[in-house]
FIKOLZA-1660 file (N, C-alpha, C; in steps of 0.1 Angstrom, whole numbers, plus 5000, padded with zeros to 4 digits):
% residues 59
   i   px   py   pz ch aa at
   1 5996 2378 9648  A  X  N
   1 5989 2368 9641  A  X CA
   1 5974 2368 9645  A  X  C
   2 5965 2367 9631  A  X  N
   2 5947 2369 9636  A  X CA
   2 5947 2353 9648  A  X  C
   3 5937 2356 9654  A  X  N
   3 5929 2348 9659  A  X CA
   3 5917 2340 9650  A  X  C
   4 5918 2329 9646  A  X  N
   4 5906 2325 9638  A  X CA
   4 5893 2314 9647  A  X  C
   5 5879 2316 9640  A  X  N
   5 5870 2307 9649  A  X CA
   5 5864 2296 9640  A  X  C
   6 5865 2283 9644  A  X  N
   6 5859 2273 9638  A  X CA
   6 5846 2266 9644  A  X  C
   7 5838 2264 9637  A  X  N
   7 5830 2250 9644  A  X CA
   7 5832 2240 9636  A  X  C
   8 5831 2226 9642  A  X  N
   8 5831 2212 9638  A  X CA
   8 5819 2212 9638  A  X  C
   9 5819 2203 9627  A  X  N
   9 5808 2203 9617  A  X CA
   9 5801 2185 9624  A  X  C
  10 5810 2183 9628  A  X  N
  10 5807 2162 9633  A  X CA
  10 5802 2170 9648  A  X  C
  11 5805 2171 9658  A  X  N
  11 5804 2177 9673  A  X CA
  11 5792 2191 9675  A  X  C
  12 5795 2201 9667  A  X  N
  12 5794 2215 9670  A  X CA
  12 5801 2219 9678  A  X  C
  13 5811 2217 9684  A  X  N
  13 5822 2225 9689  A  X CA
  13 5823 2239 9682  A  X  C
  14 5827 2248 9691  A  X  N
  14 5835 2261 9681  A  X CA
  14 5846 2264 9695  A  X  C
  15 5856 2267 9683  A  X  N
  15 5869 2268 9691  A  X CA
  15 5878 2278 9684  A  X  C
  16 5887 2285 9690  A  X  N
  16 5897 2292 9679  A  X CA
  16 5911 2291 9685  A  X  C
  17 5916 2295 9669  A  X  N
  17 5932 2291 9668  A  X CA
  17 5938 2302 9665  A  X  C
  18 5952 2305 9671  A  X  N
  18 5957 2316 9665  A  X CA
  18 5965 2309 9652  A  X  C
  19 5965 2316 9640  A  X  N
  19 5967 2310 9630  A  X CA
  19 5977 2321 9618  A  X  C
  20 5985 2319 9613  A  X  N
  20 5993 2329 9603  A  X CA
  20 5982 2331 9593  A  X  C
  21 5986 2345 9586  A  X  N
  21 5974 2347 9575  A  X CA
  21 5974 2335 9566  A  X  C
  22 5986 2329 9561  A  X  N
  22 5991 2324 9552  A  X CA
  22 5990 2306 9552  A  X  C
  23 5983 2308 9564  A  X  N
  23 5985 2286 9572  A  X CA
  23 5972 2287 9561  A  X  C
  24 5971 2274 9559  A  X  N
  24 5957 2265 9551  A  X CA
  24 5955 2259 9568  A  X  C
  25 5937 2258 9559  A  X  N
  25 5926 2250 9575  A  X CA
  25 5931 2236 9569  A  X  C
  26 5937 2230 9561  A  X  N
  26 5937 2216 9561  A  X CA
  26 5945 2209 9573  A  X  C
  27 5950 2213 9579  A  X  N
  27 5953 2208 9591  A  X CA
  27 5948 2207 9604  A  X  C
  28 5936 2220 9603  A  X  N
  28 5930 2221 9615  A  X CA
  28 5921 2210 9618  A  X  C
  29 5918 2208 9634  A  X  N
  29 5914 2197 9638  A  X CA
  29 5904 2195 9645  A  X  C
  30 5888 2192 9650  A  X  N
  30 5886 2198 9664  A  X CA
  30 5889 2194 9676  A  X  C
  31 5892 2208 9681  A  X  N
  31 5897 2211 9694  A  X CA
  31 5889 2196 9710  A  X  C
  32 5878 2196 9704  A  X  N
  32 5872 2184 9712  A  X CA
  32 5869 2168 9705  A  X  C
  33 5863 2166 9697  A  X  N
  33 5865 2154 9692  A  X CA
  33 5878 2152 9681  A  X  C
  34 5889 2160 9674  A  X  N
  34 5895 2160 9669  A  X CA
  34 5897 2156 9652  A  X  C
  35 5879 2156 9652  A  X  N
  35 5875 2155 9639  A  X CA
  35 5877 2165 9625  A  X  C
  36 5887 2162 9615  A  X  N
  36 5886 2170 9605  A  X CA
  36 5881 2181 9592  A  X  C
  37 5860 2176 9601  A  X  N
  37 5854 2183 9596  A  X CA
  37 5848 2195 9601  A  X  C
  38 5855 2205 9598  A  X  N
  38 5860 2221 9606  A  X CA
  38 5850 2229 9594  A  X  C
  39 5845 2241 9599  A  X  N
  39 5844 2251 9591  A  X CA
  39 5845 2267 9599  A  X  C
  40 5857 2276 9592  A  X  N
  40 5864 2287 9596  A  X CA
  40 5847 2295 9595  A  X  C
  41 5847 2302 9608  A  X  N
  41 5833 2312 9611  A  X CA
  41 5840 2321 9602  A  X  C
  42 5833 2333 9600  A  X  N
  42 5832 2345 9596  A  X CA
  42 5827 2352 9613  A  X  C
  43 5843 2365 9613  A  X  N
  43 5837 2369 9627  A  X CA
  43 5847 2386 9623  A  X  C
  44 5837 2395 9630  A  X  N
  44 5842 2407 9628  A  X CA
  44 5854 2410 9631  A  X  C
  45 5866 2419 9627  A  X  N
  45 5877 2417 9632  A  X CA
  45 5877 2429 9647  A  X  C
  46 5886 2425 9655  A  X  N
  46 5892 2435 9662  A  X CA
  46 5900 2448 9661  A  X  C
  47 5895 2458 9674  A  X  N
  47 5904 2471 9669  A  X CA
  47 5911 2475 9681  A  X  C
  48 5920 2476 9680  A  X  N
  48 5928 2478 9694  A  X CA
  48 5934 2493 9691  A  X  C
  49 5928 2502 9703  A  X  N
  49 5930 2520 9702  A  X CA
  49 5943 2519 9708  A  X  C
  50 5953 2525 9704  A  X  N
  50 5967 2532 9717  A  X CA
  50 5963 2541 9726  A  X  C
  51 5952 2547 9722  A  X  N
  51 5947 2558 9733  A  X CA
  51 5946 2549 9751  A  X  C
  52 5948 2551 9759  A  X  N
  52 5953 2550 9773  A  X CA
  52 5937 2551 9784  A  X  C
  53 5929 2561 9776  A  X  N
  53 5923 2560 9784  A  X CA
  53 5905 2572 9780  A  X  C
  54 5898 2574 9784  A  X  N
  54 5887 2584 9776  A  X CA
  54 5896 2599 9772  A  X  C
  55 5889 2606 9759  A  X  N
  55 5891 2612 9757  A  X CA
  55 5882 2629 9760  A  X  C
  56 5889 2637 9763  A  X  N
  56 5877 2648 9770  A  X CA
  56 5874 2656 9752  A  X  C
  57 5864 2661 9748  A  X  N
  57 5859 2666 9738  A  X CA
  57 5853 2681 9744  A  X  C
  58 5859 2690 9756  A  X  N
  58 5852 2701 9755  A  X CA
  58 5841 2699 9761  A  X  C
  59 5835 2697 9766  A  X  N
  59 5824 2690 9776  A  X CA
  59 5831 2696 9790  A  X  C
% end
């Protein structure tokens, strides 16, 4: 499940939720004053390698 990041719009809090693709923010709440007026950041996604460890390239 993504990780999503919000700030409250009443506070400035920013806080994140792990969230299903599929959940609506109408529920979301903030994390400190618990105020309803949220807005979802825009944040680059993550990339997670399986590689273990550097790779040698002939060097």
């Amino acid at each position: 499940m993504p990780i999503y990041e919000y700030e409250c719009k009443k506070c400035g809090a920013v806080f994140e939720l792990i969230r299903s693709f599929g959940a609506s923010d109408v529920d979301v709440k903030c994390a400190q004053c618990g105020s309803p007026r949220i807005l979802r950041l825009i944040s680059a996604p993550s990339r997670v390698s399986k590689s273990c460890g550097p790779t040698s390239r002939g060097t």
